[in-house]
C-alpha positions in Angstrom: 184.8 27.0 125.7 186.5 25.6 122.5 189.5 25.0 121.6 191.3 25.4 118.3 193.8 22.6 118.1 196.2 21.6 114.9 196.6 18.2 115.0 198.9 15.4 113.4 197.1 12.7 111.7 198.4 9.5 113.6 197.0 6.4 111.2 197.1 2.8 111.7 196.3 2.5 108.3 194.9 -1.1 108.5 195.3 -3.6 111.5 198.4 -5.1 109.9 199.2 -7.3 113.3 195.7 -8.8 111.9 196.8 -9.5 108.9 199.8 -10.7 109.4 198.4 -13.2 112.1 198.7 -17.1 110.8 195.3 -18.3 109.4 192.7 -19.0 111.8 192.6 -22.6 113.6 190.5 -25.1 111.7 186.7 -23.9 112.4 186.4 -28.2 113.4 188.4 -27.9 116.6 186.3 -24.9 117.9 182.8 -25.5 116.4 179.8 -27.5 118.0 177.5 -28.6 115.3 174.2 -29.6 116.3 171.1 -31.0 114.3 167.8 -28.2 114.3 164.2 -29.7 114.0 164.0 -27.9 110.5 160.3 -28.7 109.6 158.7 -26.8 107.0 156.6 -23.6 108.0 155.7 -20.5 106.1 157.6 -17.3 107.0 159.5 -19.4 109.5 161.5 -22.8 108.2 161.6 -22.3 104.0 163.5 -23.8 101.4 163.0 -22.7 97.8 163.7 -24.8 94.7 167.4 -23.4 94.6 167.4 -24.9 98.1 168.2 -21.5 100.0 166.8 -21.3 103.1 165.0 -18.3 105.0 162.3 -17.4 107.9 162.2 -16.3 111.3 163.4 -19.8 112.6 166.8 -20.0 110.1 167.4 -16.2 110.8 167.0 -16.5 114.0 169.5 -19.8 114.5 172.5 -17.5 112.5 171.4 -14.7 114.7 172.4 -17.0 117.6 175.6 -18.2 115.5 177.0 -15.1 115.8 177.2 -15.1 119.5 178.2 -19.0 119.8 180.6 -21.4 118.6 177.3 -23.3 117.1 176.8 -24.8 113.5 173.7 -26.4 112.3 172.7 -29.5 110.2 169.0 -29.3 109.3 166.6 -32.3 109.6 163.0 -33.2 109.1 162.1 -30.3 106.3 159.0 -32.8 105.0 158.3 -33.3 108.6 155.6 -31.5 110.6 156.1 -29.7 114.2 154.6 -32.3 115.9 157.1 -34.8 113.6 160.4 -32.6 115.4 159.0 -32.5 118.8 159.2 -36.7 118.4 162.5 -36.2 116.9 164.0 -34.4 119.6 162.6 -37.1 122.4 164.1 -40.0 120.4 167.7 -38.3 120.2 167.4 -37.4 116.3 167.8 -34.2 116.5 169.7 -31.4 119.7 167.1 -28.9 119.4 163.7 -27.3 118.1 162.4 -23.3 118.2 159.1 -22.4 118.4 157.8 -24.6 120.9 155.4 -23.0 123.6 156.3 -23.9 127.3 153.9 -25.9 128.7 154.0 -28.0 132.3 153.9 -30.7 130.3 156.7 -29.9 128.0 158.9 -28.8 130.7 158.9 -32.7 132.5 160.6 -33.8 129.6 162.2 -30.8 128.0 164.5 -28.2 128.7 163.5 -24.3 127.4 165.9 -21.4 127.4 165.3 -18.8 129.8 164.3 -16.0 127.5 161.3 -16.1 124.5 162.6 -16.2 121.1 159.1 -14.5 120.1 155.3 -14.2 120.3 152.6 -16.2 118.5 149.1 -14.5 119.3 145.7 -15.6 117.4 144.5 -13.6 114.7 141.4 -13.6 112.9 141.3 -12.2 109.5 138.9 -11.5 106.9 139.5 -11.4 102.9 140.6 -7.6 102.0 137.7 -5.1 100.7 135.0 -7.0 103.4 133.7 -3.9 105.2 131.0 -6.1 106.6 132.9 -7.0 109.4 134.1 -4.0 112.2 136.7 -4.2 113.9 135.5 -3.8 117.9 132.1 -3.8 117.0 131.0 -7.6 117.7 127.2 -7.5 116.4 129.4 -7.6 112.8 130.6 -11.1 114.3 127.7 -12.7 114.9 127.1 -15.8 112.9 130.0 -15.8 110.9 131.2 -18.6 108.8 134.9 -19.2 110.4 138.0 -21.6 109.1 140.4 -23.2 111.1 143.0 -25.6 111.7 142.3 -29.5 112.6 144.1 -29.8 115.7 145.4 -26.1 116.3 145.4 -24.6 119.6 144.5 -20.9 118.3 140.4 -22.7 117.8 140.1 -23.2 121.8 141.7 -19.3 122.5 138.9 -17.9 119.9 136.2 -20.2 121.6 137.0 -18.7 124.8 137.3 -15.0 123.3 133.6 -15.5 121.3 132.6 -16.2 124.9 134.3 -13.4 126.2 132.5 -10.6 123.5 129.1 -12.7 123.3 128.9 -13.9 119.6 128.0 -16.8 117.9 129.9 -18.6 114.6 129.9 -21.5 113.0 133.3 -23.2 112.1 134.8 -25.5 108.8 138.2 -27.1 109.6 140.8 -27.6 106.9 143.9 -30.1 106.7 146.6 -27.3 105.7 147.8 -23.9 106.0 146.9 -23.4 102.2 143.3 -25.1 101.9 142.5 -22.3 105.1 143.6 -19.4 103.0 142.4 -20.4 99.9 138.9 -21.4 101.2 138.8 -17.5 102.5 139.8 -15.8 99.1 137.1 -17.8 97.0 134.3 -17.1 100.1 133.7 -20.2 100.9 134.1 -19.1 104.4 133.8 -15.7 106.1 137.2 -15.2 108.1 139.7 -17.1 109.3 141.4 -17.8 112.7 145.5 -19.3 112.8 148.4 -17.5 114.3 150.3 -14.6 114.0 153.1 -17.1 112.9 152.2 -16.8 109.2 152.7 -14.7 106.1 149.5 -13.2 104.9 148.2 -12.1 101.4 145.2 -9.8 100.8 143.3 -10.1 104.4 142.4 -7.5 106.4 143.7 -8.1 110.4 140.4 -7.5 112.2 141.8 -9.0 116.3 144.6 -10.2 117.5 145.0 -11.7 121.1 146.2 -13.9 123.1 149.9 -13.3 122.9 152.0 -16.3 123.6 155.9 -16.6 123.9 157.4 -19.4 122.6 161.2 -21.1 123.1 164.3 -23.0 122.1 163.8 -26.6 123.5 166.4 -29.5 123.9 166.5 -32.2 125.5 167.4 -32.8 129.6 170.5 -34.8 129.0 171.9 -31.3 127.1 172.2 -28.6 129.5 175.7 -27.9 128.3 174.2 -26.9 125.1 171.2 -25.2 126.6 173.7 -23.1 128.3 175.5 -22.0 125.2 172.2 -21.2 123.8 170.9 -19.1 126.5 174.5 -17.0 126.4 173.8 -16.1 123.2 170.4 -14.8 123.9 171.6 -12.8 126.5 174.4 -11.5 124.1 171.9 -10.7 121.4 169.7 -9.1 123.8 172.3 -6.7 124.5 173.7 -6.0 121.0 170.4 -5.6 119.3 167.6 -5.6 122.0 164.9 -5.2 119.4 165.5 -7.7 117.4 162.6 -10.1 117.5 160.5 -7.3 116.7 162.9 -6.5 113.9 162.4 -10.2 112.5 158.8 -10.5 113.0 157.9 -7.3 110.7 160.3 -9.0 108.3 158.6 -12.4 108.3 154.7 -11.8 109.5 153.9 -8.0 108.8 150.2 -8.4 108.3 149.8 -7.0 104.4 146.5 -5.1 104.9 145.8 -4.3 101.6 144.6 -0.5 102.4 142.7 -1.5 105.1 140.3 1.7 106.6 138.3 0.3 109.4 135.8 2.9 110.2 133.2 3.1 113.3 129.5 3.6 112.4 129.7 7.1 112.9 132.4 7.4 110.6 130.4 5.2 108.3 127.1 7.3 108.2 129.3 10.5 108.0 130.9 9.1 104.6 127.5 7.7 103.2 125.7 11.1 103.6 128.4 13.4 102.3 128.1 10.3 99.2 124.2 10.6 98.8 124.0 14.2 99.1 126.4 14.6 95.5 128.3 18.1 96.6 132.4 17.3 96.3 134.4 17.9 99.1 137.0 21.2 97.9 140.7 20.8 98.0 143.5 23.0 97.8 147.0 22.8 97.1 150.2 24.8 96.2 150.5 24.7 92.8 154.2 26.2 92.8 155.8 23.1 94.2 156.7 20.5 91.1 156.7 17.7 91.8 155.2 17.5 95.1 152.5 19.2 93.3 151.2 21.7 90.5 148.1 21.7 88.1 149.3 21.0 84.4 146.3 21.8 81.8 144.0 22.2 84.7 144.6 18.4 86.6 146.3 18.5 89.5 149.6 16.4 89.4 152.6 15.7 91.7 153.5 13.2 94.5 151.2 14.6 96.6 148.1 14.9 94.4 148.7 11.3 93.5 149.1 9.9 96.9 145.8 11.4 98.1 143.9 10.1 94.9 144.8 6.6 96.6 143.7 8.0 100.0 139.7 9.3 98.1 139.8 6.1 95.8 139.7 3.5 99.3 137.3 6.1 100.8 134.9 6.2 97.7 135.4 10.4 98.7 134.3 12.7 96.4 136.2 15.6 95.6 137.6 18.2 93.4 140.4 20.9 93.5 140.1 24.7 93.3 141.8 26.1 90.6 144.8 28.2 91.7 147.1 30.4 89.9 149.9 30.9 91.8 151.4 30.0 95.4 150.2 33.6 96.8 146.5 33.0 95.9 146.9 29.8 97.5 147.9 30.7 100.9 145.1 33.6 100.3 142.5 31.3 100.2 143.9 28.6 102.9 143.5 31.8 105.0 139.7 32.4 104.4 139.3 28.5 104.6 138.2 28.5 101.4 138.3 24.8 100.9 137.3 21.7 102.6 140.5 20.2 102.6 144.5 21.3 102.3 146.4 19.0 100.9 150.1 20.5 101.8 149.9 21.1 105.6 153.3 21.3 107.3 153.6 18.5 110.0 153.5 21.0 112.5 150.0 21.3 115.1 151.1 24.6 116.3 151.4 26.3 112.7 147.8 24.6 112.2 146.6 25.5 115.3 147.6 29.1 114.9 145.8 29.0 111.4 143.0 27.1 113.3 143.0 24.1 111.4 143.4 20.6 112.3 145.9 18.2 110.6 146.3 14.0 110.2 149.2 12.3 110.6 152.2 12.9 108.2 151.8 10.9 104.9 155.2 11.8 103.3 158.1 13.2 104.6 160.6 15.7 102.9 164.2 16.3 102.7 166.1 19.1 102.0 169.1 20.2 99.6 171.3 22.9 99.3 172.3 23.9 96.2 175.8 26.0 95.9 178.0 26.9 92.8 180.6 23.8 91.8 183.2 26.4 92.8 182.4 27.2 95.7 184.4 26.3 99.2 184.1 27.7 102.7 181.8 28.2 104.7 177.6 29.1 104.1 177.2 33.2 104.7 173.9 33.7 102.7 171.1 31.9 101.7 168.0 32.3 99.7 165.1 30.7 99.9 161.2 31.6 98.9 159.2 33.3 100.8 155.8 32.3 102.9 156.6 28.4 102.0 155.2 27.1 105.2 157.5 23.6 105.4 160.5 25.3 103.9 160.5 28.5 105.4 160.3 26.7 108.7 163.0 24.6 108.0 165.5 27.2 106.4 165.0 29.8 109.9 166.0 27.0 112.0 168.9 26.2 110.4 169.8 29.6 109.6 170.4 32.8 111.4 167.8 35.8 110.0 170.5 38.4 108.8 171.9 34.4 106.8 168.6 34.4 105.0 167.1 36.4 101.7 163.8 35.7 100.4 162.8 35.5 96.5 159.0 35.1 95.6 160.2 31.7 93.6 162.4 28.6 93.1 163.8 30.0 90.0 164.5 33.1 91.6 166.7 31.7 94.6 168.9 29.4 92.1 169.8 32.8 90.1 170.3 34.5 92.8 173.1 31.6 93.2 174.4 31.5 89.5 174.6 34.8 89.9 177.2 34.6 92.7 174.4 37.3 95.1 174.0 34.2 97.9 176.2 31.5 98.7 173.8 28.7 98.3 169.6 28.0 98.5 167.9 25.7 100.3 165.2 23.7 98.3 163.0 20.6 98.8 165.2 17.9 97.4 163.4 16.5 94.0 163.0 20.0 93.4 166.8 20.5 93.6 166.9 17.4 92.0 165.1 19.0 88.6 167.6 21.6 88.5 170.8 19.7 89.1 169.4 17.7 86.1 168.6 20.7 83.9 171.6 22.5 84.5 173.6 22.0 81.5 177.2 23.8 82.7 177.1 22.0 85.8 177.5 24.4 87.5 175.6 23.4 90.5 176.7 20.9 93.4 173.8 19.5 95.4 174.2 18.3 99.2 171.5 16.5 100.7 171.4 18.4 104.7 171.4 14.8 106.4 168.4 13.0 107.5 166.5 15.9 108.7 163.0 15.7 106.8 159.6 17.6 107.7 156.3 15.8 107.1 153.1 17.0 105.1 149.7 16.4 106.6 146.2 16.7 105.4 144.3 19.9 106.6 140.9 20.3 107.6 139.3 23.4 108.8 138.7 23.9 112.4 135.1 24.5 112.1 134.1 21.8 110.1 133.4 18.3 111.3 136.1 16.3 113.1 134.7 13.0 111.2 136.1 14.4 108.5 139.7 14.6 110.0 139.0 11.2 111.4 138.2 9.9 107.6 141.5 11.1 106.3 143.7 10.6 109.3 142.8 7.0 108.4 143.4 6.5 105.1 146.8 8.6 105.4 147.5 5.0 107.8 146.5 2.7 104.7 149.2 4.1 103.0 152.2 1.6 102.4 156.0 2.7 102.6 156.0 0.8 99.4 153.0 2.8 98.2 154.8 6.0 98.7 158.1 4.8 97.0 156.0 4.1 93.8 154.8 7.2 93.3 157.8 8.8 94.3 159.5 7.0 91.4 156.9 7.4 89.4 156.4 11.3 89.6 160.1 12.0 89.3 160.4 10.1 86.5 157.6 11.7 84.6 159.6 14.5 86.1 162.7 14.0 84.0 161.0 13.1 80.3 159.3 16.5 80.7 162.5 18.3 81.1 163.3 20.8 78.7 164.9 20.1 75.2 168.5 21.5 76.1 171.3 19.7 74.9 171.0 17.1 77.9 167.5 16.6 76.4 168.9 16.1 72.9 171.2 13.7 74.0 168.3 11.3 76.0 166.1 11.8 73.0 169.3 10.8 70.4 171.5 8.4 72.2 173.5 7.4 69.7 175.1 10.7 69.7 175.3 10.4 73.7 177.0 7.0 73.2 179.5 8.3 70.4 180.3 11.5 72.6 181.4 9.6 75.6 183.2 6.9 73.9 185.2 9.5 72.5 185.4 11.8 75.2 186.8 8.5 77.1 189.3 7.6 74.3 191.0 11.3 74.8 191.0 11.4 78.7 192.5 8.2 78.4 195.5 8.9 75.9 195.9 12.4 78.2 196.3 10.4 81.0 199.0 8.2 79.1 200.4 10.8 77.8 200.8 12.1 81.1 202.6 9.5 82.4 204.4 9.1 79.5 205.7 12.8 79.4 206.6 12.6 83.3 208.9 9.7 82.6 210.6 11.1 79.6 211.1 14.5 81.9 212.5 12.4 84.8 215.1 10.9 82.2 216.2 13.9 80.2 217.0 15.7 83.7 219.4 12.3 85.1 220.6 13.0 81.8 220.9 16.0 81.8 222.7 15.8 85.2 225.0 13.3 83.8 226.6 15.7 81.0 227.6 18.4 83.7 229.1 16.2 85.7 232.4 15.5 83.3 234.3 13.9 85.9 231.3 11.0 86.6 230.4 10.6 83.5 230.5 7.3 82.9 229.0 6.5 86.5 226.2 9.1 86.0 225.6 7.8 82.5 225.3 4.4 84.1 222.7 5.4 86.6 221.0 7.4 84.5 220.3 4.0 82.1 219.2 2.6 85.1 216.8 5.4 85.7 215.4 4.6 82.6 215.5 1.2 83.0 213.3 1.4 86.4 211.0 3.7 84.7 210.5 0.7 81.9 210.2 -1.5 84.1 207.4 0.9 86.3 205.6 1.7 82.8 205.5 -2.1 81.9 204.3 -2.5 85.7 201.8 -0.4 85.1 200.3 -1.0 81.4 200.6 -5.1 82.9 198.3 -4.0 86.1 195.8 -1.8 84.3 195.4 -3.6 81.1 193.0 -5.7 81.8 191.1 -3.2 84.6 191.4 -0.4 81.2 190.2 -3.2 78.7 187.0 -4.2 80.6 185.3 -1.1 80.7 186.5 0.2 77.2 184.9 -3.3 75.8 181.5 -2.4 77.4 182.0 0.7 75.8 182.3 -0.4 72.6 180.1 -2.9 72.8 176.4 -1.0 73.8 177.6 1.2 71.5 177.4 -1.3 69.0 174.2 -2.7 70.6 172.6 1.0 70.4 173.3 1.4 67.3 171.4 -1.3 66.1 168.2 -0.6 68.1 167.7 3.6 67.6 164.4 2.5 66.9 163.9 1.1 70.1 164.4 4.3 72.8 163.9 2.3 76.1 166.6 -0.4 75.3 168.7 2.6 73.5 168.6 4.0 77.0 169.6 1.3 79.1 172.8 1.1 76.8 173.2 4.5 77.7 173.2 3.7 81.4 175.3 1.6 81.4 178.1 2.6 79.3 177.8 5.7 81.4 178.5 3.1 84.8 181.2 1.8 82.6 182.9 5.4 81.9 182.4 6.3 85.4 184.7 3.3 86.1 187.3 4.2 83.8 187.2 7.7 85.1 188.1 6.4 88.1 191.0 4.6 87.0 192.4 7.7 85.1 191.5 9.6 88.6 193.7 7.7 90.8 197.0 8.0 88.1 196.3 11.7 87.7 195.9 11.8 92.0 199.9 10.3 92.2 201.0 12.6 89.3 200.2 15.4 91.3 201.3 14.1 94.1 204.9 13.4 93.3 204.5 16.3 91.5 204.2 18.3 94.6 200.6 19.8 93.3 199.0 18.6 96.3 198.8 21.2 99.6 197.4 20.4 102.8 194.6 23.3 103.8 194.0 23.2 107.5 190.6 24.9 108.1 188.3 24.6 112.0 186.2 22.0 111.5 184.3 19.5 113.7 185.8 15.5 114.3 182.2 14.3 115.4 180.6 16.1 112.1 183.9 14.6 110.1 182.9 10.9 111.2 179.1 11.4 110.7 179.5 12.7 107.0 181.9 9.7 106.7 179.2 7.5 107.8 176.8 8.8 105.8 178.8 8.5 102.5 179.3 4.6 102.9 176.0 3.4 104.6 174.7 2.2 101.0 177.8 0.0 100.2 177.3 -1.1 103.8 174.1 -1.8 103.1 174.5 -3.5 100.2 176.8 -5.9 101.3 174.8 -6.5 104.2 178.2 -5.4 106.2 177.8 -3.8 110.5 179.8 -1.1 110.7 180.8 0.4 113.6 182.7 4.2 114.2 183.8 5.0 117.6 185.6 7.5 119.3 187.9 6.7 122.8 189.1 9.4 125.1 188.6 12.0 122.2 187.9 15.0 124.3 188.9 18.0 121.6 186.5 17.4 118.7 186.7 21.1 117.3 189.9 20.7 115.1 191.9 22.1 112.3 192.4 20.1 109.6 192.5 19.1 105.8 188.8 17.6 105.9 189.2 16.9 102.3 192.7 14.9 102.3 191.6 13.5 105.7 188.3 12.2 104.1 190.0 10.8 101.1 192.8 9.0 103.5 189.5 7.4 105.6 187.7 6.2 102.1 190.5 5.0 100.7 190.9 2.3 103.6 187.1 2.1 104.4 186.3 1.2 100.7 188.9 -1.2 100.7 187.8 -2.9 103.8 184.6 -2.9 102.1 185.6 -4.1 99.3 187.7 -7.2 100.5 185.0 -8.3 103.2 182.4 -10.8 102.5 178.5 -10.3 103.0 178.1 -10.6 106.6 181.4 -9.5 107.9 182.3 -6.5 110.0 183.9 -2.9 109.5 185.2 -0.5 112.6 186.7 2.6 112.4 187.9 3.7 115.9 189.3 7.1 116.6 191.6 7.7 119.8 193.2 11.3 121.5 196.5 10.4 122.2 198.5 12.5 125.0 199.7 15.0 123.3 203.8 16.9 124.4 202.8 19.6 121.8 200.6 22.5 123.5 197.9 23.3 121.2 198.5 20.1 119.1 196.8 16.8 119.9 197.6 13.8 118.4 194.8 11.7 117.4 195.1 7.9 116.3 192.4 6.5 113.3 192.0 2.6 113.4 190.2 0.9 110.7 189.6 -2.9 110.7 187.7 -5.8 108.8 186.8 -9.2 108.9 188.0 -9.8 105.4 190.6 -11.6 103.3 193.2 -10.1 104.6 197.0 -9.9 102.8 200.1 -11.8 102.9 202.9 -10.5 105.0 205.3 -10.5 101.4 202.5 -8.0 100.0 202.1 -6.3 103.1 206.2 -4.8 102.9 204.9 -3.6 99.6 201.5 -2.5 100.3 202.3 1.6 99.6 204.6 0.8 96.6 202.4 2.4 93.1 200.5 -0.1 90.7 201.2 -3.1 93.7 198.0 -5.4 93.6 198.2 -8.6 95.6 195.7 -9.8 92.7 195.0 -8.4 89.7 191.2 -8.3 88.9 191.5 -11.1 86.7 192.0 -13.4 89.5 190.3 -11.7 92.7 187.3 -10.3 90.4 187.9 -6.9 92.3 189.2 -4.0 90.1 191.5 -1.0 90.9 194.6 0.3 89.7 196.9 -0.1 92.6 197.1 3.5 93.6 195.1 3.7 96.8 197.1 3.0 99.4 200.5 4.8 97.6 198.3 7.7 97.8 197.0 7.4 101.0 200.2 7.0 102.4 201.8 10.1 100.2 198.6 12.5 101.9 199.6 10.7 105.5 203.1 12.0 104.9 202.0 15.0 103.6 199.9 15.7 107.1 202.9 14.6 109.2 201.3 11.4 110.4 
């Protein structure tokens, strides 16, 4: 059963014990700094030419930091492995990765307990040579191979051309670089090294004999071998995948739209090629820009992504001309085609049309579309009718008597402008196109989490299962990155073909855009001034006022009443000190790509990107105003608190959702937990709570290196109240923290510890005054 509860907002606003803590003992009396074997590798031990270094090996060392008291010095880059493994017996360096335990190696070395990784043999071929099968060892036989002087990977592909019974002939290069390059010109047929490399237009045709491989030091270190294998341990725990993680990050083979197909498959493909008939497809023409015919070509992300798929399969094809998407689904009924493009990810649904389906090669999210107005909660929802992925998305997320149908997309968004349904529920670059071509902006688009459904390639039951296996294949040559590029590609063609409305005029002129919003800036800045200007003048005239009908105090409430005025100088000069540069910096790129535009109409694409960004630069500015307007109506007494039920668990994830990308960014963990919260259905302010939690959030984010940590840690507090719980919200960072002096003033108006001039970090001052006013506010 649940239980409505009112709660009070119980805030540790920042962890101010933290902050107020001395600074942290000198990093010399509790660090051990030990010297790596740092020889140069590729994909594992690099330094580029600004001297950065990368790879599996460095990554993996600060990985191990993190869980130690260990800092490095690096030695022996222009060394070779064999070079370190010297170095660490003669005592010039505490430690090398990488090495692979050996009876040997273990007499005179220690190695920690767990692997750091796996280095299996590989033997690759130069991408586009079908001539070799994977599996099928006949293609083997006789094949030019390179290798390694000295590598250990030759004897394990010896043993495994044993193993399948074929015969090569093998070339032995000095370096890592002669191998490769000796493969891409054909001077040899494939190549054998270990899966310890980064690789550039090969195809991976076997991989075996998987070794692990270790940290080594030396015997007379077991202190630091223990430290080292703690770590492990603890990074084993915290992140269990992560060598797998790294290796995709530092060796993913780049196969280069590699299809490997049996001989089967093979003499399947070269018949259907000699005998000249083109394989059908269909697709949903009503579904821009997934996918639609324009002038008779078929376009979209969809059409474009399986044009890759035909192009590495040399299949022939063509579409059937459809008008609309109920003549579509007609003729997917009477398998009229060879091949559907659009298949929901779903083998029941093709099953029950008895077809057969690949594996999903791109996914979909959804958006819902509701009126900018609108608040409360989702009673009706239209969406189109017999759209197989979005029909099955929308009755599982909605209940039927929620739901009414229109035969298309521009029929469910009236029915929302008109105020008939609450919201729609559309694929999201579809909502995407309307959002953009709504001029009033009168629509609000929220993306419905991660959920996404998949589209697969359709192939008729009764038709030949070689043919599934043909596509099914090539939808696994497709890259993520692949995908992503016609994605961006399709949505921008998506946006210059959008109609000529006044947002159209605008892109096409942008001059005018640039003028408009410089002065549309200029006047939402002197209202905002004029704002502030007009509260203080009101807040004199009535101490004045107050003054003058007190006759027997005059002179005292005269006296107060200039020191009224006084303060509010004082607050105003406060102010226009704190935000003039913050107001300056952004009015300057104003004024300046406007100038820059102006002098380049003739060039649209750089015209455009001043565009862009004196639109980031008004954003900012809008901001600023944002926050002063925020505490106007907040001492003002504007600002209500409107409890509605809502869900702490949804709260948190939403919150999570909103700051992944500046987490990501700054390369940040963040961590949200909960602790003995066992009443998650609530009544609150979500709103005013939300703003509270990003106010502190984006200021720990703001204020915390790359690399550092963010927690936000929610708590159920016993509660004397019956009906009431008390719940306490705990964010904390790992970042520069504040002085105890600013710290009595941190909810004081326009209070900066720096000013963006000195800490490069703007704002006006306002955050945490209003965060504290809404905490007040919610009897926290």
């Amino acid at each position: 059963m649940k239980f409505r509860k009112r709660f009070c907002v119980a805030l540790v606003l920042l962890m101010l014990a933290a902050l107020f803590a001395p600074a942290a003992m000198s990093s010399a009396e509790s660090e051990t700094v030990v010297r790596v074997g740092f020889f140069a590798f590729s994909g594992y031990h690099v330094i580029d030419e600004d001297g950065r270094r990368s790879g599996y090996g460095y990554e993996f060392l600060q990985r191990l930091a993190t869980h130690s008291d260990l800092t490095y010095e690096y030695i022996g880059y222009d060394a070779s492995y064999a070079d370190a493994l010297d170095m660490l017996r003669n005592g010039e360096v505490d430690l090398v990765t990488s090495v692979s335990y050996t009876p040997e190696r273990a007499e005179e070395f220690l190695f920690s307990k767990r692997d750091i990784g796996t280095n299996s043999t590989i033997f690759t071929v130069k991408a586009g040579n079908q001539a070799v099968i994977e599996g099928d060892y006949s293609t083997y036989d006789g094949l030019h191979i390179g290798m390694l002087e000295g590598n250990s990977k030759n004897a394990n592909f010896e043993r495994f051309a044993s193993e399948h019974h074929f015969t090569y002939t093998s070339e032995y290069f000095a370096t890592q670089d002669e191998l490769t390059a000796a493969l891409q010109s054909g001077r040899v047929d494939g190549i054998v090294t270990g899966s310890l490399r980064v690789s550039e237009n090969e195809w991976l045709i076997d991989s075996f004999d998987a070794s692990p491989f270790y940290v080594c030091v030396r015997k007379d270190r077991a202190d630091l071998m223990k430290k080292i294998d703690d770590a492990i341990d603890a990074m084993d725990m915290h992140e269990p995948d992560w060598r797998n993680e790294m290796h995709e990050t530092y060796y993913a083979t780049d196969q280069a739209g590699q299809i490997v197909l049996s001989a089967e498959e093979r003499g399947f493909l070269d018949e259907l090629i000699q005998s000249g008939e083109k394989l059908q497809v269909l697709m949903n023409p009503a579904r821009a820009p997934y996918s639609y015919f324009r002038d008779g070509v078929a376009r979209g992300i969809l059409p474009a992504a399986f044009e890759l798929m035909a192009q590495r399969l040399s299949l022939p094809y063509e579409y059937v001309q459809v008008a609309n998407k109920d003549e579509y689904f007609a003729l997917r009924a009477a398998s009229a085609a060879d091949i559907v493009l659009d298949f929901a990810s779903d083998y029941y649904l093709a099953e029950e049309e008895d077809y057969k389906i690949t594996n999903p090669y791109f996914h979909t999210n959804f958006t819902r579309l509701t009126l900018s107005s609108f608040s409360g909660e989702i009673r009706s929802i239209s969406t189109i009718r017999n759209l197989d992925i979005l029909h099955t998305f929308v009755t599982d997320a909605y209940a039927p008597e929620q739901i009414v149908y229109c035969d298309t997309v521009d029929d469910c968004v009236r029915a929302v402008l008109r105020g008939d349904v609450d919201a729609t529920v559309l694929h999201s670059y579809i909502a995407e196109r309307y959002v953009r071509d709504d001029e009033r902006n009168r629509l609000v688009a929220t993306l419905l989490g991660e959920d996404s459904m998949g589209y697969s390639i359709g192939v008729h039951a009764k038709d030949s299962y070689l043919l599934l296996s043909l596509l099914d294949k090539a939808v696994s040559s497709l890259s993520d990155a692949e995908i992503s590029a016609i994605v961006a590609q399709e949505v921008e063609e998506g946006r210059s073909d959008a109609n000529q409305s006044l947002i159209a005029f605008l892109y096409n002129n942008p001059v005018y855009a640039l003028l408009g919003t410089a002065l549309v800036l200029l006047l939402l800045f002197a209202l905002a001034m004029l704002t502030v200007r007009i509260r203080n003048q009101r807040q004199l005239q009535e101490k004045i006022n107050r003054a003058t009908a007190a006759l027997e105090a005059r002179t005292e409430e005269l006296s107060r009443a200039l020191s009224a005025a006084d303060a509010a100088n004082r607050a105003k000069t406060t102010f226009l000190n704190n935000m003039s540069h913050d107001i300056r910096t952004p009015m300057n790129a104003i004024i300046g790509f406007t100038a820059l535009a102006t002098t380049h109409l003739d060039n649209r694409e750089r015209a455009q990107d001043y565009l862009g960004k004196i639109a980031q630069a008004s954003n900012h500015l809008l901001s600023l105003i944002n926050d002063v307007l925020d505490m106007s109506r907040i001492e003002s007494g504007k600002v209500t608190i409107e409890e509605r039920p809502e869900n702490l668990a949804d709260i948190l994830q939403s919150l999570r959702n909103i700051i992944q990308s500046d987490i990501h960014s700054k390369r940040l963990e963040l961590f949200i937990d909960t602790v003995d919260v066992t009443d998650e259905e609530v009544f609150c302010d979500k709103l005013r709570l939300n703003q509270i939690l990003l106010n502190l959030i984006s200021n720990a984010i703001k204020f915390t290196p790359v690399g550092g940590k963010v927690s936000v840690q929610v708590t159920q507090k016993p509660s004397d109240n019956p009906g009431s719980g008390i719940y306490e919200f705990r964010v904390k960072d790992t970042g520069i923290g504040m002085s105890p002096e600013f710290a009595r003033t941190v909810f004081e108006p326009f209070t900066r510890e720096r000013n963006s001039t000195v800490s490069g970090i703007q704002g006006t001052g306002l955050g945490m005054a209003i965060t504290k006013n809404i905490v007040d506010m919610m009897n926290g």
